[in-house]
C-alpha positions as CSV (number, residue, x, y, z in Angstrom):
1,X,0.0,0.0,0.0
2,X,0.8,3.4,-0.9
3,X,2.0,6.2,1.8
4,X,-0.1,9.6,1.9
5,X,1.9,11.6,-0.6
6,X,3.6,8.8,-2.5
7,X,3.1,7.6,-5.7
8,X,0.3,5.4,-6.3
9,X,2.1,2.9,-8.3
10,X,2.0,-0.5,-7.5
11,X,5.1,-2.0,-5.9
12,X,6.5,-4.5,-7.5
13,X,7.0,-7.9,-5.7
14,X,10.6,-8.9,-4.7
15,X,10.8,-12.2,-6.1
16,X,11.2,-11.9,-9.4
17,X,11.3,-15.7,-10.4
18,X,8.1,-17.2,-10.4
19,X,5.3,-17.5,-12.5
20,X,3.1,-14.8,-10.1
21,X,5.7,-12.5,-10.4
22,X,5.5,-9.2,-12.0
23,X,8.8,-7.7,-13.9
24,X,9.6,-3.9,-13.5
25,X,8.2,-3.7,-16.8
26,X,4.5,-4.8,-15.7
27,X,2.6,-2.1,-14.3
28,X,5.6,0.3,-14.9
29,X,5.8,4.1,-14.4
30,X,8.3,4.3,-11.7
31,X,9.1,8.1,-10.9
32,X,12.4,8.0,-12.0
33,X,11.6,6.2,-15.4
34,X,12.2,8.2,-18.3
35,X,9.3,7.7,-20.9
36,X,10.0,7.8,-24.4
37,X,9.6,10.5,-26.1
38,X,6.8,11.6,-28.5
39,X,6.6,10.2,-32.1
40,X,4.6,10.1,-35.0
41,X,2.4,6.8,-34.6
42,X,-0.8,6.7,-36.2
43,X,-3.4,4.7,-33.6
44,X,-6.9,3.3,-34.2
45,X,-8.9,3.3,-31.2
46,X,-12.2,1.2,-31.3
47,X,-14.3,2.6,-28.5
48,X,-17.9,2.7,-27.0
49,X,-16.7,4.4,-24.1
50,X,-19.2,7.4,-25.0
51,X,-18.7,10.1,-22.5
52,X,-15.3,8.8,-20.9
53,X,-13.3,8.2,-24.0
54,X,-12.0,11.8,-23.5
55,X,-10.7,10.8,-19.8
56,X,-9.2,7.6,-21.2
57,X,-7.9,8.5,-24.5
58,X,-7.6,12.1,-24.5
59,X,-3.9,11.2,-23.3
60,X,-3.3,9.2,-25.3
61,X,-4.3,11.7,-28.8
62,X,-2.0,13.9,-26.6
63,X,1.3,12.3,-27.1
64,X,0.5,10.2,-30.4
65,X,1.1,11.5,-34.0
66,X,-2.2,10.7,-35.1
67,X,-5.2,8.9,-33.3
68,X,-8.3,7.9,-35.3
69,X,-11.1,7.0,-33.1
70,X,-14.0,4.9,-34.1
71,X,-16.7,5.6,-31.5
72,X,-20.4,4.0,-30.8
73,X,-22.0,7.2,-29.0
74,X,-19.2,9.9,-28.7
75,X,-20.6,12.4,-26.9
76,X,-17.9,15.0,-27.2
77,X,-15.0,15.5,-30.1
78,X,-11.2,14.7,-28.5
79,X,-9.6,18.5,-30.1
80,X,-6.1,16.4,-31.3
81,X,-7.9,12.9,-32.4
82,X,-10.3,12.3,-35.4
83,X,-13.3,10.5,-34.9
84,X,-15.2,8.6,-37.0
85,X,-18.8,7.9,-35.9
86,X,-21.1,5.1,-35.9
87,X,-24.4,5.6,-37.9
88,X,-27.9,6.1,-35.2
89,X,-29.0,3.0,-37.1
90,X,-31.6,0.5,-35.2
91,X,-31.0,-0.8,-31.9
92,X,-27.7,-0.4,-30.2
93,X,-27.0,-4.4,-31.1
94,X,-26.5,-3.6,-34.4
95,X,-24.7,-0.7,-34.1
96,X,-21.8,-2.4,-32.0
97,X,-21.4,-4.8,-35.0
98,X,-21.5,-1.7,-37.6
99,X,-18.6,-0.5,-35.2
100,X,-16.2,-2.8,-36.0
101,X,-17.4,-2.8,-39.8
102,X,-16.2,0.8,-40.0
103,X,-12.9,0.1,-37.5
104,X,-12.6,-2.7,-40.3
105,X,-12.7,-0.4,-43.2
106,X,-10.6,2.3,-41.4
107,X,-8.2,-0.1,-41.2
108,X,-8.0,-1.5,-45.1
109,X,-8.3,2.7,-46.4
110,X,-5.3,3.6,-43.7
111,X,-2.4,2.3,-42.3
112,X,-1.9,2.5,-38.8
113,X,1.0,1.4,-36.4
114,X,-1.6,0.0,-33.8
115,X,-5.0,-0.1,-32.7
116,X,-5.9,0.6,-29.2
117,X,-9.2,-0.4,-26.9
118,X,-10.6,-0.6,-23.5
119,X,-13.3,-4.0,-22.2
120,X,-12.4,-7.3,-24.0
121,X,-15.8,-7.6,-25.3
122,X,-16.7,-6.7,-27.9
123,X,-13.7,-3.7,-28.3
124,X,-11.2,-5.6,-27.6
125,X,-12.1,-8.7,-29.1
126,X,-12.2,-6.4,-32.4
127,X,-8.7,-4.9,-32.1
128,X,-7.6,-8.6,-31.9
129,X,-9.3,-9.2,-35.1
130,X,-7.7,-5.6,-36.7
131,X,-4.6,-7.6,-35.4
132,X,-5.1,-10.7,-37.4
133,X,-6.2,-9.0,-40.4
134,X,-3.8,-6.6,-40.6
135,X,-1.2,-7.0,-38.7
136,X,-1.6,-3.9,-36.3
137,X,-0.3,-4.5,-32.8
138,X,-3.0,-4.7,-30.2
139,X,-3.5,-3.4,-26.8
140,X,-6.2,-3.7,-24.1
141,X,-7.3,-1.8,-21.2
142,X,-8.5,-4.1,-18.5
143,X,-11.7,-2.8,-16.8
144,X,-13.3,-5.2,-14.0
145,X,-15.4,-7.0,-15.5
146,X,-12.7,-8.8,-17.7
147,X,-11.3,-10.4,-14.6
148,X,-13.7,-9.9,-12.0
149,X,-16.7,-11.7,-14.1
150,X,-15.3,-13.2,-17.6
151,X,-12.3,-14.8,-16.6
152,X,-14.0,-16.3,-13.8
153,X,-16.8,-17.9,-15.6
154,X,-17.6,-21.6,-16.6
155,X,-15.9,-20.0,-20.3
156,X,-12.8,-18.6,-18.8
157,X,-10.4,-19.8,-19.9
158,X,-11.3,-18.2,-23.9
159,X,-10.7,-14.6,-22.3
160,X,-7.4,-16.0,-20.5
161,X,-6.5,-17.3,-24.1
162,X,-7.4,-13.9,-25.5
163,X,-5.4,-11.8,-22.7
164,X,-2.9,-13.7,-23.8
165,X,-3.4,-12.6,-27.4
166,X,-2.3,-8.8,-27.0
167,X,1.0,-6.9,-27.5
168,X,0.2,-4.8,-24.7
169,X,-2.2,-5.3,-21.5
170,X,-3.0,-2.4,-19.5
171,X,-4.3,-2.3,-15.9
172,X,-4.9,0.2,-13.0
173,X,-3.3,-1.4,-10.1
174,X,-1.8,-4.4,-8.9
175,X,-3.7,-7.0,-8.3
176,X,-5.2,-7.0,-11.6
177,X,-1.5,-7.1,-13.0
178,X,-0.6,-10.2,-10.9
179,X,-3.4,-12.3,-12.0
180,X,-3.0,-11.8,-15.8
181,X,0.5,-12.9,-15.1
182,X,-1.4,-15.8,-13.4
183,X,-3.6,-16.0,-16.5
184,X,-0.1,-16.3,-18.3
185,X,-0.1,-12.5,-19.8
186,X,3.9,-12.1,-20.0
187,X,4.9,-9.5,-17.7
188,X,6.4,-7.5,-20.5
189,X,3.3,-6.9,-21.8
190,X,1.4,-5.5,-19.1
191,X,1.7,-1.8,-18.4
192,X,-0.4,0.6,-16.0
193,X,-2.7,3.2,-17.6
194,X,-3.8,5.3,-14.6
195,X,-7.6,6.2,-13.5
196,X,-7.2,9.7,-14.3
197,X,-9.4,12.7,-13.1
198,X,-9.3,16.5,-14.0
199,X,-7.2,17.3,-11.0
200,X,-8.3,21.1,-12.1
201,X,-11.6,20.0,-11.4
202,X,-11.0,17.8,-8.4
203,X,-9.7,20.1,-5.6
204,X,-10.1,20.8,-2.5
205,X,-12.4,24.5,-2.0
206,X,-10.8,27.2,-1.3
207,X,-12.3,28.0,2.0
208,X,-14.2,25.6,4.4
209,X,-17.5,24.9,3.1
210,X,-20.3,23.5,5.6
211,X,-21.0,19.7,5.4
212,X,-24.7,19.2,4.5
213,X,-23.6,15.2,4.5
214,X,-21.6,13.1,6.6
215,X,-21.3,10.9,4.3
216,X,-21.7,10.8,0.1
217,X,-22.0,7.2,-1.9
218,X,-21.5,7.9,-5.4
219,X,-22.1,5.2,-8.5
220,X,-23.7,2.6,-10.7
221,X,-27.0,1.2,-9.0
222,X,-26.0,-1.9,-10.1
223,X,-25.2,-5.7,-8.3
224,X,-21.5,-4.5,-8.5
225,X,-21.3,-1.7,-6.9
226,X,-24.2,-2.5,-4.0
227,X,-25.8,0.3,-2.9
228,X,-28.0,-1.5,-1.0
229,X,-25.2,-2.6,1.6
230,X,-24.9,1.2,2.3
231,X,-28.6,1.4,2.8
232,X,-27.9,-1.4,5.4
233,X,-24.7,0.1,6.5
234,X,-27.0,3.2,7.3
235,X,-30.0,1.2,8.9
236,X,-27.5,0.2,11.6
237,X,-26.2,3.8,12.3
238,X,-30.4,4.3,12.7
239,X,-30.4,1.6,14.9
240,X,-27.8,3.0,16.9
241,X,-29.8,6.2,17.2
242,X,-26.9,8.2,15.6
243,X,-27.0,11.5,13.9
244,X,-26.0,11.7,10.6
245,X,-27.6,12.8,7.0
246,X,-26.4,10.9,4.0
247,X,-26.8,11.0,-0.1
248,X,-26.6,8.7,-2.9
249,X,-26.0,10.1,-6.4
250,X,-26.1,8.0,-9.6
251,X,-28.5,6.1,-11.5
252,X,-28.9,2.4,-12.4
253,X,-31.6,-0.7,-12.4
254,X,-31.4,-1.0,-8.5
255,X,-32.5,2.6,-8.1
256,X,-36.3,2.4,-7.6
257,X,-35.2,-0.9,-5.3
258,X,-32.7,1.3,-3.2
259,X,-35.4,4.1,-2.8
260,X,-38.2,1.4,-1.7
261,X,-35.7,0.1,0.6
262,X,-35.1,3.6,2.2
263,X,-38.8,4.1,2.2
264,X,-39.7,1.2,4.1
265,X,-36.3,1.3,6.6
266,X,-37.6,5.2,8.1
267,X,-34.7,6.6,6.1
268,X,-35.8,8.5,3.5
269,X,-35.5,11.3,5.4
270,X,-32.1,10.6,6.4
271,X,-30.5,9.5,2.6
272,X,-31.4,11.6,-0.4
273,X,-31.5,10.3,-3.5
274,X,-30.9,13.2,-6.0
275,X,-30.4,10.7,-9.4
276,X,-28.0,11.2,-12.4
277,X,-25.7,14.2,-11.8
278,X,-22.8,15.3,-14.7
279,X,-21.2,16.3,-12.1
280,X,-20.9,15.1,-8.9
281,X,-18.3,17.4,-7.4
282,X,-20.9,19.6,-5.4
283,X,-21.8,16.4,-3.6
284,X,-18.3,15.7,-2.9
285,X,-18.1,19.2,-1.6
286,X,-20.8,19.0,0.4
287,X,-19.8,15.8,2.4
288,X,-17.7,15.0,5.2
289,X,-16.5,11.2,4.2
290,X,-17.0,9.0,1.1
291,X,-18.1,5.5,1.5
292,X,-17.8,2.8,-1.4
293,X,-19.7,-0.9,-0.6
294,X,-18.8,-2.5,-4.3
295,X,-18.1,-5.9,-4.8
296,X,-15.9,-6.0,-7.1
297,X,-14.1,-2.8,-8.6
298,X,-11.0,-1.4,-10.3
299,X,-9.7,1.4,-9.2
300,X,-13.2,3.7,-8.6
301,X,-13.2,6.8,-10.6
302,X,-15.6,8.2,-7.9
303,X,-13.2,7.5,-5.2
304,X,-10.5,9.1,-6.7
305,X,-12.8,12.2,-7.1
306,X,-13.6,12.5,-3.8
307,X,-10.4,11.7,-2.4
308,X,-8.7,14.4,-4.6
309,X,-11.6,16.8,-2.7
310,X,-10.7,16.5,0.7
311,X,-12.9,13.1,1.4
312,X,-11.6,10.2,3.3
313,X,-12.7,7.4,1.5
314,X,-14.5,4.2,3.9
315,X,-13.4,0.9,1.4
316,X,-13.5,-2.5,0.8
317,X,-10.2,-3.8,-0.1
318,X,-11.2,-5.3,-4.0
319,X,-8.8,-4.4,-6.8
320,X,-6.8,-2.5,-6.8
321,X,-8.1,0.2,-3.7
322,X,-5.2,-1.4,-1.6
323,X,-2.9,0.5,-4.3
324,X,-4.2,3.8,-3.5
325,X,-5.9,3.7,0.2
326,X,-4.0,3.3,3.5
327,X,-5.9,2.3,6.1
328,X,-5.9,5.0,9.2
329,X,-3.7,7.1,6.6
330,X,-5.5,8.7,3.7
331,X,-8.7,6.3,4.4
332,X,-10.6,3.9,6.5
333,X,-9.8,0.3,4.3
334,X,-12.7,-2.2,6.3
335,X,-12.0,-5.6,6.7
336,X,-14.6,-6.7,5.4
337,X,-18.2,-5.6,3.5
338,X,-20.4,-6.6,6.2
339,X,-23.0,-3.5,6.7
340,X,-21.9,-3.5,10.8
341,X,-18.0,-3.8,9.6
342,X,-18.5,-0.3,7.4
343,X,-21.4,1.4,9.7
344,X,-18.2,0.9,12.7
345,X,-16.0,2.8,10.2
346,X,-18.6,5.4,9.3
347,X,-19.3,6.0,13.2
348,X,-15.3,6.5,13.5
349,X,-15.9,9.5,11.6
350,X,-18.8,10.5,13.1
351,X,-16.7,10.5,16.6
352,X,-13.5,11.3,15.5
353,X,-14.3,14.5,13.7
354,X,-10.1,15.4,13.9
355,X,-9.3,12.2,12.7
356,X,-11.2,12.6,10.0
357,X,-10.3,15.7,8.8
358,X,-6.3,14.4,8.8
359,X,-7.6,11.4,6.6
360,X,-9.4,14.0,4.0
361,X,-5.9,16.2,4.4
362,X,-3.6,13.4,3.0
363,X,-6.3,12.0,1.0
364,X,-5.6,14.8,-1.6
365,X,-2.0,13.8,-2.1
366,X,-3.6,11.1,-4.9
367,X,-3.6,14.1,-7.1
368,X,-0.4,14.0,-7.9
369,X,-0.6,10.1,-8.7
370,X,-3.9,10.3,-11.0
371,X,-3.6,13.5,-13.3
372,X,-4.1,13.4,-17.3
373,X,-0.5,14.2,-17.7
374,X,0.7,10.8,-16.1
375,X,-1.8,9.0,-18.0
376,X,-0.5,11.1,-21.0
377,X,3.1,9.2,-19.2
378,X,1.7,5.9,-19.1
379,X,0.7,6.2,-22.6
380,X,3.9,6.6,-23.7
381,X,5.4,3.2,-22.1
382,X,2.1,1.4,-23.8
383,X,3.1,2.5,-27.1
384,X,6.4,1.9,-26.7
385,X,5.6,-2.1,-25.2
386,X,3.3,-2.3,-28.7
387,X,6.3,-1.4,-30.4
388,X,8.3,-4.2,-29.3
């Protein structure tokens, strides 16, 4: 685990010999690494990444000659890439296979030096088949559900296979880098691309500003990401007669259920449940501590936020958190995700108001670990890896 102020890179294990070990190259990005410099490679990126392909390959564009994007649902142009949309034709089915029709064809009219993408299915499994056709190195970003569901299902061992399959693998921490080296990914191959945020955006304010929150959840309302063990986590804080207001921003299937749930617990009057936000930083500003209940996750874009705010983040320890959250240092890391385990951690704040300002202090060192600029970095050693 990371120290407050340190980099966020995962340490690399010392032995260096077996199979589970991952080489300096894996996961890479040391501070005193020297990236290579900028050149004149022409990437294809084959994306449905709609509103985050700016976070995720906006550095990227920034330090390649030329990047050609072929997007399902842009919703915004990257200023230094060109992108090449996919026709509002029928249901969104038939427009992921018309996405890799015209990554196809952007391939056969232009030559590139590689093609880029992010999820194995179906984006990645398409630069692998730009790879066999043409010859273009490929590289995947690993997201969680490649090796949190689909390498861990009755059919996993295809995706292992197909990890296998790239020039380059890309990951945001750690542990996701030491089990494609389990999955037999060489360690050469494997490379961090950082979780970046707009560390313009995501700053402490200027001056205190009063907490209408103790505490902020802020996601998916999926299975993954569970709000409903915070709804728990906060029936017991209820039960315990504490004091305390709480919100949950986002949207998803398990919304109406999480409201219900609320309802009939007596605590709609002590969550709120605002829906979709673009942006959730006036939440973040608004609240004293940050909790996440998923079970299973990356490296949270949301916690990153509201750690580079001022939060101290209350977190399971799946993926790659460990990377990025010390316990009693920049965060409150909970043994486990029972919903008494994380309400004990969330009355800790409650009575240790001090102690939790000190967390949300050092909790803003991660902006010096997750900028746009070192993903612009990490970028650089992933094209260099492809060009091996």
């Amino acid at each position: 685990m990371s120290q407050p102020g340190s980099s966020t890179r995962p340490e690399q294990p010392q032995d260096t010999t077996g199979t589970d070990a991952v080489s300096t190259t894996a996961v890479s990005g040391k501070p005193d690494d020297e990236p290579p410099p900028a050149d004149d490679r022409r990437i294809l990126v084959v994306t449905g990444l709609g509103h985050k392909n700016e976070r995720h390959y906006g550095p990227l564009a920034d330090v390649a000659g030329e990047t050609t994007m072929v997007c399902l649902d842009p919703t915004g142009d990257i200023e230094s890439a060109r992108t090449v949309r996919v026709p509002e034709i029928g249901p969104r089915i038939v427009r992921v296979l018309c996405l890799f029709f015209l990554a196809l064809y952007e391939g056969y009219r232009n030559d590139y030096d590689a093609v880029a993408s992010i999820s194995l299915v179906p984006y990645g499994c398409y630069a692998l088949a730009l790879k066999a056709i043409y010859g273009y190195p490929a590289h995947l970003g690993i997201i969680g559900i490649d090796l949190d569901h689909h390498a861990e299902q009755w059919y996993g061992t295809v995706p292992q296979w197909l990890f296998r399959r790239f020039d380059a693998v890309s990951v945001p921490g750690s542990s996701h880098a030491e089990r494609l080296v389990r999955f037999g990914v060489p360690p050469d191959r494997i490379e961090r691309l950082t979780n970046a945020i707009d560390v313009d955006t995501y700053r402490p304010p200027e001056r205190a500003v009063e907490s209408d929150y103790e505490f902020v959840w802020v996601g998916r309302f999926s299975a993954e990401k569970d709000p409903l063990r915070f709804v728990d986590a906060v029936a017991e804080l209820e039960a315990a007669d504490r004091e305390f207001r709480a919100v949950m921003v986002g949207d998803g299937p398990l919304r109406s259920v999480v409201v219900e749930e609320l309802d009939a617990r007596g605590l709609s009057d002590r969550v709120d449940c605002p829906g979709w936000v673009d942006e959730p930083l006036e939440y973040y500003r608004r609240s004293a501590a940050f909790v996440l209940t998923s079970e299973r996750d990356a490296l949270p874009l949301v916690m990153l936020e509201a750690m580079a705010t001022g939060l101290p983040a209350i977190v399971p320890p799946v993926g790659s958190i460990p990377d990025v959250v010390t316990d009693g240092e920049n965060g409150i890391v909970v043994a486990d995700r029972e919903p008494a385990t994380v309400a004990a951690a969330m009355e800790r704040c409650l009575d240790e108001p001090a102690f939790r300002r000190s967390l949300g202090a050092a909790a803003t060192a991660v902006r010096d670990d997750v900028s746009l600029e070192r993903a612009s970095e990490d970028w650089r050693r992933i094209l260099a890896t492809l060009e091996r």
